[in-house]
C-alpha positions in Angstrom: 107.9 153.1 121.8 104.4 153.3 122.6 102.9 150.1 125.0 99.1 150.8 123.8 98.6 150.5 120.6 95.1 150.2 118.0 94.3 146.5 117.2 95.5 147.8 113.6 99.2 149.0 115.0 99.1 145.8 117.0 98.3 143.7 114.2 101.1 145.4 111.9 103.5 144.7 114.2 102.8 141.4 115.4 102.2 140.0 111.7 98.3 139.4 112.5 95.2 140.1 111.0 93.2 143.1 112.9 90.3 140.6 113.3 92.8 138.1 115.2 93.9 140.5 117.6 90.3 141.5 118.5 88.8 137.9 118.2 92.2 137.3 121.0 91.3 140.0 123.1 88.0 138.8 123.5 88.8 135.5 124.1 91.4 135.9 126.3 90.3 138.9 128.3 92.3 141.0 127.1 90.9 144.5 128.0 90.5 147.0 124.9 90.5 150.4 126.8 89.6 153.7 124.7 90.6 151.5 121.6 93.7 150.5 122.7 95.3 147.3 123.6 98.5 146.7 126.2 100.5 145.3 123.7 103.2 143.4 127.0 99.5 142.4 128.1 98.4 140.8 125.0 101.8 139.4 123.7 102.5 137.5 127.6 98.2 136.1 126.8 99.2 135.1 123.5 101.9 133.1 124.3 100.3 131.6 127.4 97.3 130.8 125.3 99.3 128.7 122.9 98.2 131.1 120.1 102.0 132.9 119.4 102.1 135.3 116.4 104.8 134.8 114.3 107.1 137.3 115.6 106.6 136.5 119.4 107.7 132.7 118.4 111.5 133.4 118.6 111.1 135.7 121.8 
C-alpha cells in the first residue's frame, strides 16, 4: 500500500473533504511534495493536532 498519496486518495481514505486535508497540511506543516502527501506524516499531525478524522479515532 502506497505511503504518498494525492490530497484526493488521502481524503478517500481518511473520510475527509480534499479541502481539509490541504487546509491541514498547511496548517500543520505538513509538506505536500510533487502533489503528494506522507499519509504516516499527516495521520501522527492530525492526531497530535487534536483534529482526528474519523477513521484515525479508533487507532
Amino acid at each position: 500500500m502506497p505511503n504518498h498519496l494525492t490530497p484526493e486518495e488521502l481524503s478517500k481514505e481518511l473520510g475527509m473533504e480534499r479541502d481539509q486535508v490541504i487546509q491541514v497540511c498547511l496548517q500543520e506543516g505538513v509538506p505536500i511534495y510533487q502533489g503528494k502527501i506522507d499519509k504516516t506524516l499527516f495521520a501522527a499531525q492530525l492526531q497530535a493536532s487534536g483534529v482526528a478524522a474519523p477513521s484515525l479515532q479508533h487507532h
